[in-house]
VOMI-792587 format. One record per residue: x, y, z of N, C-alpha, C, O in turn; residue number from 0; residue in one letter. Coordinates in nm, 2 decimals, decimal comma, m for minus. Example, Ala and Ser with C-alpha at 12.3 -4.5 7.8 and 13.67 -1.06 7.14 Angstrom:
# residues 2
+--------+--------+--------+--------+--------+--------+--------+--------+--------+--------+--------+--------+-----+---------+
|   n_px |   n_py |   n_pz |  ca_px |  ca_py |  ca_pz |   c_px |   c_py |   c_pz |   o_px |   o_py |   o_pz | num | residuo |
+--------+--------+--------+--------+--------+--------+--------+--------+--------+--------+--------+--------+-----+---------+
|   1,32 |  m0,57 |   0,78 |   1,23 |  m0,45 |   0,78 |   1,32 |  m0,33 |   0,78 |   1,42 |  m0,33 |   0,85 |   0 |       A |
|   1,28 |  m0,22 |   0,71 |   1,37 |  m0,11 |   0,71 |   1,29 |   0,00 |   0,79 |   1,34 |   0,11 |   0,80 |   1 |       S |
+--------+--------+--------+--------+--------+--------+--------+--------+--------+--------+--------+--------+-----+---------+
//
This chain:
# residues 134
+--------+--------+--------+--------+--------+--------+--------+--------+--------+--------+--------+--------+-----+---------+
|   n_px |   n_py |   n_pz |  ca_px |  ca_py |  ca_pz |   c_px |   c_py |   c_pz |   o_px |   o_py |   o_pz | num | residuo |
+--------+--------+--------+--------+--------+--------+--------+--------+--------+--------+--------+--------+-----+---------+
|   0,08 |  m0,12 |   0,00 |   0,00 |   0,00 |   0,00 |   0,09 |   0,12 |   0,00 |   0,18 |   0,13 |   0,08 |   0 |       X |
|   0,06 |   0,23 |  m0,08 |   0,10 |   0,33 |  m0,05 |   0,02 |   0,46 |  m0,01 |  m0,09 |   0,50 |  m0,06 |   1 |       X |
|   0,07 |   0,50 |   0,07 |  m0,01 |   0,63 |   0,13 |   0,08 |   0,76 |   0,12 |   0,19 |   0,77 |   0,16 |   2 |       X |
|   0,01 |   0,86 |   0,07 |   0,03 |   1,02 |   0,11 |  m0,07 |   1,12 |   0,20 |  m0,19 |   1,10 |   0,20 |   3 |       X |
|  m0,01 |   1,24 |   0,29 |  m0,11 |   1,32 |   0,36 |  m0,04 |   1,47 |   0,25 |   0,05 |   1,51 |   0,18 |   4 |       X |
|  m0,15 |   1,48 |   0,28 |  m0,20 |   1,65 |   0,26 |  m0,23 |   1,73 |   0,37 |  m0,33 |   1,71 |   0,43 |   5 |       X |
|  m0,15 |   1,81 |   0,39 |  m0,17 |   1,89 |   0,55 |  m0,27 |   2,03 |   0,47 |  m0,22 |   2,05 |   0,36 |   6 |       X |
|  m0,35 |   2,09 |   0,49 |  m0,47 |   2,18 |   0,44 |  m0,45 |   2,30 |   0,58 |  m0,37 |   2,24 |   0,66 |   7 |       X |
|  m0,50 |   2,45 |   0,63 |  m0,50 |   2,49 |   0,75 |  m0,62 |   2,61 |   0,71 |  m0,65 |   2,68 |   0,61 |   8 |       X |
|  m0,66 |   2,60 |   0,79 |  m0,85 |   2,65 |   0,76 |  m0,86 |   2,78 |   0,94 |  m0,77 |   2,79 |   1,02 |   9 |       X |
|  m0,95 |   2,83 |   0,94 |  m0,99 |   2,88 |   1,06 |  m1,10 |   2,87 |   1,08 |  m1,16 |   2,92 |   0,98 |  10 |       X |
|  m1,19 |   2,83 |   1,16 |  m1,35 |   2,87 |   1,19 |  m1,37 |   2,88 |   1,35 |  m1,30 |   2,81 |   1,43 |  11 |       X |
|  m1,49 |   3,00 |   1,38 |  m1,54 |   2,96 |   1,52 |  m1,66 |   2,86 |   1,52 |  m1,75 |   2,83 |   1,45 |  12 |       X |
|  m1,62 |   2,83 |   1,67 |  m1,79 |   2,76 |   1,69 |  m1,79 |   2,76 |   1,87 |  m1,72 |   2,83 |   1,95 |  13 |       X |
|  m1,91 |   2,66 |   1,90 |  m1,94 |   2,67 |   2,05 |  m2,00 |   2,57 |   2,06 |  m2,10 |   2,54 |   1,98 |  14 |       X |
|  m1,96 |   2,47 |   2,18 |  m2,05 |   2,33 |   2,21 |  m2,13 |   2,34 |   2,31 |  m2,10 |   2,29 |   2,42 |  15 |       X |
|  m2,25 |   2,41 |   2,28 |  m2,39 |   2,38 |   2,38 |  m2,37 |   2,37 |   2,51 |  m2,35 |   2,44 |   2,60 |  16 |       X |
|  m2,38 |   2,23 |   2,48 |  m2,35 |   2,16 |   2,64 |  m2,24 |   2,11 |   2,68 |  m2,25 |   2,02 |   2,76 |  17 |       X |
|  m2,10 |   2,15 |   2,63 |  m2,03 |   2,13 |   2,70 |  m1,99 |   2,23 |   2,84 |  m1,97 |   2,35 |   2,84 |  18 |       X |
|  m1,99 |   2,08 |   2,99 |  m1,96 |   2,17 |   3,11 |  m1,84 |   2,23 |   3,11 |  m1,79 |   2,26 |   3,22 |  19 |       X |
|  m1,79 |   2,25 |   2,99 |  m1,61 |   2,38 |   3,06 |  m1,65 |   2,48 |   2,98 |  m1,76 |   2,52 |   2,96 |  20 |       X |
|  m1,52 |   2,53 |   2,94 |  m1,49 |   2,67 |   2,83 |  m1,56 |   2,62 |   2,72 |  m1,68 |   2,64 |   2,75 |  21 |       X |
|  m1,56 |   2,55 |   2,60 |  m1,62 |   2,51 |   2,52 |  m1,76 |   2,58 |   2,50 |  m1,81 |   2,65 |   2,41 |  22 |       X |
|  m1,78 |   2,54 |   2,57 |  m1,98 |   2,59 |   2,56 |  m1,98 |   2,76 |   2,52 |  m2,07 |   2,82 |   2,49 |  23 |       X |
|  m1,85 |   2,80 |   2,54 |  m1,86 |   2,96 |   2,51 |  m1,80 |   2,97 |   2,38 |  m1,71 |   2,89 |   2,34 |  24 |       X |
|  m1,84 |   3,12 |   2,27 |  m1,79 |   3,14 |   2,14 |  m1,65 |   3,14 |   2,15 |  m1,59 |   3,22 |   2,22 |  25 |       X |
|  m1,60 |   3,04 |   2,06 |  m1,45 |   3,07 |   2,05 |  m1,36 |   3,06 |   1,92 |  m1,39 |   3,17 |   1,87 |  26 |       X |
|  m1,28 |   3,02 |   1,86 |  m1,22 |   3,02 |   1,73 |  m1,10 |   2,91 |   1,76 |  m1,04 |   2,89 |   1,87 |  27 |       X |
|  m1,07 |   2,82 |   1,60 |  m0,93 |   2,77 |   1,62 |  m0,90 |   2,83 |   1,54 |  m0,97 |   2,91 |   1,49 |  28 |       X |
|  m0,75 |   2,79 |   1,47 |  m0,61 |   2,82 |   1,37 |  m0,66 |   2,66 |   1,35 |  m0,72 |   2,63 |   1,45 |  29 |       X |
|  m0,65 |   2,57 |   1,27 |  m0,67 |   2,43 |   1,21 |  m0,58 |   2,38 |   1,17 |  m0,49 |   2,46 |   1,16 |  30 |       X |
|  m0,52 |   2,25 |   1,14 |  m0,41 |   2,18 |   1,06 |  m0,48 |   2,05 |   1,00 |  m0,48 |   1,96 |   1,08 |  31 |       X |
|  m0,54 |   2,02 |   0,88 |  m0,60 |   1,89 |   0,85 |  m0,54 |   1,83 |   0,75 |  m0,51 |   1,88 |   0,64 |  32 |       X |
|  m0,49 |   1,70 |   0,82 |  m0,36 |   1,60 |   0,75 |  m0,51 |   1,48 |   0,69 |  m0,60 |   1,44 |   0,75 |  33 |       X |
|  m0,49 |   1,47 |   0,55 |  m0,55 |   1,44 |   0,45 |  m0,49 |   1,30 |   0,38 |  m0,41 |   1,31 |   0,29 |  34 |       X |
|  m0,53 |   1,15 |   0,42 |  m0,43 |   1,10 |   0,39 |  m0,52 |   0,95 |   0,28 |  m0,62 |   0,88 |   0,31 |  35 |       X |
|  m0,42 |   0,95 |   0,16 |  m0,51 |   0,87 |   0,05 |  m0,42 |   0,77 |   0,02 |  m0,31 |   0,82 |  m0,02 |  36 |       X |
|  m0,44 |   0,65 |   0,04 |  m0,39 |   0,54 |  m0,03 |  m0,46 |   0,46 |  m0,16 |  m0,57 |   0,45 |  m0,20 |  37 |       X |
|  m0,34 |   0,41 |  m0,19 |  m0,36 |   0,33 |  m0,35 |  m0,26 |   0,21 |  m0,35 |  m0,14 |   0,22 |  m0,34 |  38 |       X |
|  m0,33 |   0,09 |  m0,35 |  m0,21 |  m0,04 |  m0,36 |  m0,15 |  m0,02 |  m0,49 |  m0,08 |  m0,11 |  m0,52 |  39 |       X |
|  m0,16 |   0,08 |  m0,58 |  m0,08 |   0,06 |  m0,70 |  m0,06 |   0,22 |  m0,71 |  m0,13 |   0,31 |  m0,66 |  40 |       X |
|   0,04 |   0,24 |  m0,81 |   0,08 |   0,40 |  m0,82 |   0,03 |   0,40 |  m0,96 |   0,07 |   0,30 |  m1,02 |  41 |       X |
|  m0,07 |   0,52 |  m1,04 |  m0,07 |   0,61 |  m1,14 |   0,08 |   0,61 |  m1,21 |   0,19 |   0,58 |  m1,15 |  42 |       X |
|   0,05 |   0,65 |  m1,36 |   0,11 |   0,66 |  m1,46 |   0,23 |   0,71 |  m1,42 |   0,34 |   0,66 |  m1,44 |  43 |       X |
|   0,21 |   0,82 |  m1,36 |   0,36 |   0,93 |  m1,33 |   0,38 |   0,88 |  m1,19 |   0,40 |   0,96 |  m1,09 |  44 |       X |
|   0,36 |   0,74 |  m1,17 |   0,46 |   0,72 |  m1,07 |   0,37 |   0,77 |  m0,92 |   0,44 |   0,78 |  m0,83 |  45 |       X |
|   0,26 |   0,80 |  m0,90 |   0,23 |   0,87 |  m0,79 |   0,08 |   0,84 |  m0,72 |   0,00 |   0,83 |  m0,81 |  46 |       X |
|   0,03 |   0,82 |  m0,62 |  m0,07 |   0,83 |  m0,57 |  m0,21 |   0,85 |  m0,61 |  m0,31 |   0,79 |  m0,63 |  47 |       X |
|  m0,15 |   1,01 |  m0,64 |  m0,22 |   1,13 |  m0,73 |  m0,17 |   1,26 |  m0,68 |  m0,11 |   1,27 |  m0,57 |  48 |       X |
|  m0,20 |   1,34 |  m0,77 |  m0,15 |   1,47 |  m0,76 |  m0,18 |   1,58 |  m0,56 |  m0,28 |   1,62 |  m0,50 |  49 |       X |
|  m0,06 |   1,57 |  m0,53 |  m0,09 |   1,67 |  m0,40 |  m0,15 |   1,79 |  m0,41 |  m0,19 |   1,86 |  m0,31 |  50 |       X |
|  m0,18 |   1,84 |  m0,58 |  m0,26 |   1,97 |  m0,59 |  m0,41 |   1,91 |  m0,61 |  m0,51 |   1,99 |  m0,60 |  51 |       X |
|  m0,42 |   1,79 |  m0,64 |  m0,59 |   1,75 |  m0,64 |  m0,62 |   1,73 |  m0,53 |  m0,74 |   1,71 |  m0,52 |  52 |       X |
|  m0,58 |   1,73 |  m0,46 |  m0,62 |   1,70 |  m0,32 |  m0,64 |   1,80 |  m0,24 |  m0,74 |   1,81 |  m0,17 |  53 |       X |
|  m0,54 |   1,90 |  m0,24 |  m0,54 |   2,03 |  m0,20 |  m0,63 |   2,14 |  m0,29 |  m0,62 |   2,25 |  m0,25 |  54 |       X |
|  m0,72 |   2,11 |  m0,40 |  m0,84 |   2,17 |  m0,50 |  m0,93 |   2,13 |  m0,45 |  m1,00 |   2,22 |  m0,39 |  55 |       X |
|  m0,95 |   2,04 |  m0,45 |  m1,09 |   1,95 |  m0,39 |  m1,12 |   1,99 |  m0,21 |  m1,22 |   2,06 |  m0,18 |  56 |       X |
|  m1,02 |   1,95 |  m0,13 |  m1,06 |   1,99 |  m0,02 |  m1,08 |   2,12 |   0,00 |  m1,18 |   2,15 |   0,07 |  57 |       X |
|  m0,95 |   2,25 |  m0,05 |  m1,00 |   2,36 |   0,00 |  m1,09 |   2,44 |  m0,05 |  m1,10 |   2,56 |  m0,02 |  58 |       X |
|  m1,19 |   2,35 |  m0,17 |  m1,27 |   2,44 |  m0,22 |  m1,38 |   2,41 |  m0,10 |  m1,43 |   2,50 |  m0,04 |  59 |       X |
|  m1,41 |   2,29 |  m0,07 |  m1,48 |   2,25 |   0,03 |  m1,47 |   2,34 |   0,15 |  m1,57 |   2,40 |   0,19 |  60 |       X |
|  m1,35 |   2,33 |   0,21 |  m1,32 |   2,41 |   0,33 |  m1,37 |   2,58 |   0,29 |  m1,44 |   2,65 |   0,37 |  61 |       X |
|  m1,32 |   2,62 |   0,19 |  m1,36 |   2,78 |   0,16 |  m1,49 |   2,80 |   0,18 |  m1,53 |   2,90 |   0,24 |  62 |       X |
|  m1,62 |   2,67 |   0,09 |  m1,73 |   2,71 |   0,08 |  m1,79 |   2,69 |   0,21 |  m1,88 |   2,77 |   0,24 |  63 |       X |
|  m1,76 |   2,59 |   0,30 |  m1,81 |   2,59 |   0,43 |  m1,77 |   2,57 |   0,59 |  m1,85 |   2,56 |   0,68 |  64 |       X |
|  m1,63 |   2,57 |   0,58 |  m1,56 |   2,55 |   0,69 |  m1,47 |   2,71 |   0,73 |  m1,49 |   2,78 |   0,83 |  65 |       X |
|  m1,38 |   2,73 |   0,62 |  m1,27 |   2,86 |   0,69 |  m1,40 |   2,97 |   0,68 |  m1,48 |   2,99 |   0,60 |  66 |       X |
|  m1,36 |   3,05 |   0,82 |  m1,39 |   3,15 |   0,87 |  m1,53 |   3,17 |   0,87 |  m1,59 |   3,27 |   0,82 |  67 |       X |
|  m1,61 |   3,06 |   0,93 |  m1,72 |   3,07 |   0,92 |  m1,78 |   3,01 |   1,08 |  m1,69 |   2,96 |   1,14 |  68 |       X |
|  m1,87 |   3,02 |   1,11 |  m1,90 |   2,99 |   1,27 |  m1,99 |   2,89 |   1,23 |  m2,07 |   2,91 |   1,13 |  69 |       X |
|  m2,00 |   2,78 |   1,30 |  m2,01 |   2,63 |   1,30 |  m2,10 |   2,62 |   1,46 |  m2,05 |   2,64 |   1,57 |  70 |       X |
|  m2,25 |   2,59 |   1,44 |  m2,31 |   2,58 |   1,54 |  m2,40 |   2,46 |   1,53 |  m2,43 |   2,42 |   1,42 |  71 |       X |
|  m2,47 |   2,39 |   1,66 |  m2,58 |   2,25 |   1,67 |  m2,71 |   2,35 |   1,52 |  m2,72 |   2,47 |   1,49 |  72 |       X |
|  m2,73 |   2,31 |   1,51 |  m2,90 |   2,33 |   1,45 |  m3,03 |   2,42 |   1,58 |  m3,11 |   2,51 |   1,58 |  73 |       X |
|  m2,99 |   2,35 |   1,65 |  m3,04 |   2,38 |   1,80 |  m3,02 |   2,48 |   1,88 |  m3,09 |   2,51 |   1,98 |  74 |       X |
|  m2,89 |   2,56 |   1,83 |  m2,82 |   2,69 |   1,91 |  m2,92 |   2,78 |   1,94 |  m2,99 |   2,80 |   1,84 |  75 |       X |
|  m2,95 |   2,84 |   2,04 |  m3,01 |   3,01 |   2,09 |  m2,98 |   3,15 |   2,02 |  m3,04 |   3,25 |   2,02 |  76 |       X |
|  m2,83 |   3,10 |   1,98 |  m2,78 |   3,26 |   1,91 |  m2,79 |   3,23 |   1,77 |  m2,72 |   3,32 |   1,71 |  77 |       X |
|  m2,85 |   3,15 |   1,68 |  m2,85 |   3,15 |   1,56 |  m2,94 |   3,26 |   1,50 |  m2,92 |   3,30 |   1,38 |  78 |       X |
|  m3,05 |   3,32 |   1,57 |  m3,13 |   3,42 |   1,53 |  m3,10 |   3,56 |   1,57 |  m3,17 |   3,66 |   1,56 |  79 |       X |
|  m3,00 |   3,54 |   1,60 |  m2,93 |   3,72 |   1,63 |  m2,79 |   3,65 |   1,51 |  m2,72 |   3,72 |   1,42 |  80 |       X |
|  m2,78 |   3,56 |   1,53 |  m2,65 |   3,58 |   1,39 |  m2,74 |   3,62 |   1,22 |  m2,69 |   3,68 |   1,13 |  81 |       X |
|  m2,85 |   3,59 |   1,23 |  m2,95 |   3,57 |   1,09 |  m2,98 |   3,77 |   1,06 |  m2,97 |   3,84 |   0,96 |  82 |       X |
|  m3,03 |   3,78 |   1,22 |  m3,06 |   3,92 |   1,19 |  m2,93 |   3,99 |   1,19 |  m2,93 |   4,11 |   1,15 |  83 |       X |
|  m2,81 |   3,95 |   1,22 |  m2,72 |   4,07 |   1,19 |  m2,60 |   4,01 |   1,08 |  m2,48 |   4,03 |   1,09 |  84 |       X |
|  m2,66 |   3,92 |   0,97 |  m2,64 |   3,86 |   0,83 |  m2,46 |   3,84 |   0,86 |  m2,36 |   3,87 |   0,80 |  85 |       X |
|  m2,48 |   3,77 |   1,00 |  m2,35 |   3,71 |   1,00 |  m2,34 |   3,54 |   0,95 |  m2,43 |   3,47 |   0,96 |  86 |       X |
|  m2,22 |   3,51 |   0,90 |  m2,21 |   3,37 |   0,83 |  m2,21 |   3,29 |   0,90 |  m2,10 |   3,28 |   0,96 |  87 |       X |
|  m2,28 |   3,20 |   0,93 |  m2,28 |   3,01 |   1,00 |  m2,30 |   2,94 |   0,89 |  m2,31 |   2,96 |   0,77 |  88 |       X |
|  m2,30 |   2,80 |   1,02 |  m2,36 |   2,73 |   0,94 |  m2,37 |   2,61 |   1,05 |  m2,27 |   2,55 |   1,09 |  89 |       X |
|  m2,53 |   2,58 |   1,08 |  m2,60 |   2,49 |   1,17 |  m2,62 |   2,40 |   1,10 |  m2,66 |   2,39 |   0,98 |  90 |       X |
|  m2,55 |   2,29 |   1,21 |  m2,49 |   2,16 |   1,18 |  m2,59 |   2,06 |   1,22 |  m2,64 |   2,10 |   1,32 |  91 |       X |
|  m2,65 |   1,91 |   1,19 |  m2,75 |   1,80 |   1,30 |  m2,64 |   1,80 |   1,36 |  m2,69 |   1,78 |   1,47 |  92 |       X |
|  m2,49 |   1,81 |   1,38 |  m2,46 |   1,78 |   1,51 |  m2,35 |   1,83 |   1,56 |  m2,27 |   1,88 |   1,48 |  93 |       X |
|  m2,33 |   1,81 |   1,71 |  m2,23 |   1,95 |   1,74 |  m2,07 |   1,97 |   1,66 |  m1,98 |   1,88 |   1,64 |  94 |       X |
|  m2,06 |   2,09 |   1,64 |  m1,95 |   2,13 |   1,57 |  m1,79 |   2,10 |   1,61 |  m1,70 |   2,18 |   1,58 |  95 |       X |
|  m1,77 |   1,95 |   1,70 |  m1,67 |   1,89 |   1,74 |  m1,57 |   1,87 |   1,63 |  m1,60 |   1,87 |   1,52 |  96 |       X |
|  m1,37 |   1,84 |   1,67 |  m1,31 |   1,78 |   1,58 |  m1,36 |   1,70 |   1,52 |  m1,37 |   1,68 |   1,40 |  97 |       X |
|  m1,40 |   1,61 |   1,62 |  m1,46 |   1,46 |   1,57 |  m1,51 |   1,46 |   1,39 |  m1,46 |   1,42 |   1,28 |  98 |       X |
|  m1,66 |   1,56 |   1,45 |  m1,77 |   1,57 |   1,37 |  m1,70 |   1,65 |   1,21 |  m1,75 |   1,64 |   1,09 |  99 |       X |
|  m1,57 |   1,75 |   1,27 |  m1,57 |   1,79 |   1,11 |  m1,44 |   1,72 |   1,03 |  m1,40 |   1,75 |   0,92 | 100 |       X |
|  m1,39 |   1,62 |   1,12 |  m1,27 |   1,52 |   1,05 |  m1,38 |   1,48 |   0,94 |  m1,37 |   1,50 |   0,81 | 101 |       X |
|  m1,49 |   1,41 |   1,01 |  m1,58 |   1,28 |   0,88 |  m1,64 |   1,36 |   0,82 |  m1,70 |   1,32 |   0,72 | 102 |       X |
|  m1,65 |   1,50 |   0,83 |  m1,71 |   1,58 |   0,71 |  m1,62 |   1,56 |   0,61 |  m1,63 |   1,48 |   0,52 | 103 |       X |
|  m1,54 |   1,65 |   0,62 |  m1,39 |   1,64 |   0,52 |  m1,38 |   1,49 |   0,49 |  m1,44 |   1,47 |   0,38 | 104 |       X |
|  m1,33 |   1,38 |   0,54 |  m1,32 |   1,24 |   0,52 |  m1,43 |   1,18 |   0,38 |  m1,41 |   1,12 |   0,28 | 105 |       X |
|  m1,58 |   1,23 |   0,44 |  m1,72 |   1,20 |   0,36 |  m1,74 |   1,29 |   0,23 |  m1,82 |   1,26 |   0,15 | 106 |       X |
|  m1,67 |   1,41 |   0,22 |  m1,66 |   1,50 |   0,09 |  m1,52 |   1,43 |   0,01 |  m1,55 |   1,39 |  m0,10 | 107 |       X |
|  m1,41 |   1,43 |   0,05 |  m1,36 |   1,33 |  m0,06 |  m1,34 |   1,20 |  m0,07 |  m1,23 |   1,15 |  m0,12 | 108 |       X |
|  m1,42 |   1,14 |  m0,04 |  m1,50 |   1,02 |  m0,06 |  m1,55 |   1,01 |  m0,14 |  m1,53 |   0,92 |  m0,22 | 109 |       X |
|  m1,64 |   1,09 |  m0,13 |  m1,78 |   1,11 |  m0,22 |  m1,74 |   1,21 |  m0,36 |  m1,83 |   1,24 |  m0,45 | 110 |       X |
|  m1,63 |   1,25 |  m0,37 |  m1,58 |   1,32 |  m0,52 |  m1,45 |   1,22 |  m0,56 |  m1,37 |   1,27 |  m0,64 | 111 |       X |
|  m1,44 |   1,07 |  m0,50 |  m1,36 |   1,00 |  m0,57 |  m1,23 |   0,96 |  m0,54 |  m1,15 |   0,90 |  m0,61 | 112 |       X |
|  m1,19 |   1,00 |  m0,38 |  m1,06 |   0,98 |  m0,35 |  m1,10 |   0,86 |  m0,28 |  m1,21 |   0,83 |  m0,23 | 113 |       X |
|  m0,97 |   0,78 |  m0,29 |  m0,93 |   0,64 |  m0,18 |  m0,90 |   0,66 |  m0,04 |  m0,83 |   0,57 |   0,03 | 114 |       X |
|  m0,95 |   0,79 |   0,02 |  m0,95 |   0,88 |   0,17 |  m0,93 |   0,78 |   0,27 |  m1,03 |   0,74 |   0,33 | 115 |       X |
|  m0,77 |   0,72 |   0,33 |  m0,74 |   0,65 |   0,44 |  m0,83 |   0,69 |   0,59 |  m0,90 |   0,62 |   0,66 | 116 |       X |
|  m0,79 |   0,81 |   0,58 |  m0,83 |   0,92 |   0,72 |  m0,81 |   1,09 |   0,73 |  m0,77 |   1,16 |   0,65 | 117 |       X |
|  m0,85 |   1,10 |   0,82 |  m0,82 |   1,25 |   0,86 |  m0,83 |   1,31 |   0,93 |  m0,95 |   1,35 |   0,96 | 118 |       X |
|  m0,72 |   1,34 |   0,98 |  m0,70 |   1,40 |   1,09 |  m0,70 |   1,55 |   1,14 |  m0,60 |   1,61 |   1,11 | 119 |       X |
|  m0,78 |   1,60 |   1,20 |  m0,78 |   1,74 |   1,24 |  m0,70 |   1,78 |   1,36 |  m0,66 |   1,70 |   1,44 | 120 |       X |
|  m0,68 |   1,87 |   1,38 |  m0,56 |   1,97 |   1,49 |  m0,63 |   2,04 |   1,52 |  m0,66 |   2,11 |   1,42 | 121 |       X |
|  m0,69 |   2,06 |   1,61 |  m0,78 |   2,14 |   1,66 |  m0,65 |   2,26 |   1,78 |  m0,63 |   2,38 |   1,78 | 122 |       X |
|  m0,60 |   2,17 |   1,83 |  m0,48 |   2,29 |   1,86 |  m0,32 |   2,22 |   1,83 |  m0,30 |   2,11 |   1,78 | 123 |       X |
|  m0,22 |   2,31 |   1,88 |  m0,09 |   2,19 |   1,86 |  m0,08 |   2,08 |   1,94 |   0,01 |   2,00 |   1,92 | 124 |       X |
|  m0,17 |   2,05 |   2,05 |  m0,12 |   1,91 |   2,12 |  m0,26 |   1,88 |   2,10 |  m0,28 |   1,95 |   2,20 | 125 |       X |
|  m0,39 |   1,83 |   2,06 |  m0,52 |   1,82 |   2,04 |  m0,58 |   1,77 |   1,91 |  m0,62 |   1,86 |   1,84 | 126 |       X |
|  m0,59 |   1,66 |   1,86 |  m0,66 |   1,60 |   1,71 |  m0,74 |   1,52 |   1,73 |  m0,74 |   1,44 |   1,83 | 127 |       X |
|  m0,83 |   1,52 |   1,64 |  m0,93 |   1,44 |   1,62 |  m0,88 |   1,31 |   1,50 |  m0,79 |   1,33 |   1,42 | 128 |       X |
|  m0,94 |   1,21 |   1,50 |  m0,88 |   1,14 |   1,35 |  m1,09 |   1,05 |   1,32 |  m1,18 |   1,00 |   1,39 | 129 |       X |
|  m1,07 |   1,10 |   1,16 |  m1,18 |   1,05 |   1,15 |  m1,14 |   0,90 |   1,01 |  m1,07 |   0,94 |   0,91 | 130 |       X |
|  m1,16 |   0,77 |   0,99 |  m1,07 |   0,68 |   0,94 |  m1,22 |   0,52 |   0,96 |  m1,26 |   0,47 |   1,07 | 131 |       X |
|  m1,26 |   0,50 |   0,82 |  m1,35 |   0,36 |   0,80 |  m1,32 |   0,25 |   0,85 |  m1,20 |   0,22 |   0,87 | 132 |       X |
|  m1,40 |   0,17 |   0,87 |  m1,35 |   0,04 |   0,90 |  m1,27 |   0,01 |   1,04 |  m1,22 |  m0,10 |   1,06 | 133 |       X |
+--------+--------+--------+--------+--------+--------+--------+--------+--------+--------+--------+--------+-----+---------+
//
């Protein structure tokens, strides 16, 4: 098997409901998402596939719904003061955890064609999520 990562770095805020610490209050990360595709055989030119398709595909994804945009439950209280003051979200079925936006990313190139091993989010420098099938 061969495998390559794609490291991608994104920003968004968000806030987890019910979580009992800091969490539950509005806050922001800096991101690092290692992007990793295997293939038991290598492409013509010798490769995987290209580290710029990978990096097209994901960060159009990430631009249209992830960087710099605030990530809330469906369920939030302040989503109607974000609506009336035509600030950008985007209410999620479920909370806006590493967890939950590794398998987003993971389920978007999937679903446009990649052999997507895993993926792993950095939510800070000592802190990741890994989202990975099977």
């Amino acid at each position: 098997m061969f495998t390559i990562t794609k490291e991608v770095y994104f920003c968004y805020g968000h806030r987890l409901m019910n979580h009992p610490g800091k969490c539950r209050h509005l806050h922001g990360h800096s991101v690092k998402a290692a992007i990793s595709i295997t293939q038991e055989t290598l492409n013509e030119q010798g490769m995987v596939c290209d580290f710029a398709d990978i990096r097209e595909c994901v960060e159009a994804y990430i631009d249209q719904h992830l960087d710099h945009n605030f990530l809330l439950h469906k369920d939030d209280p302040i989503i109607p003061a974000l609506t009336a003051n035509n600030e950008r979200f985007w209410a999620l079925d479920e909370h806006p955890t590493a967890e939950v936006l590794s398998k987003m990313i993971y389920q978007h190139l999937k679903a446009t064609g990649f052999n997507v091993s895993q993926v792993v989010l950095w939510e800070t420098a000592s802190a990741y999520a890994c989202y990975q099938e099977g």
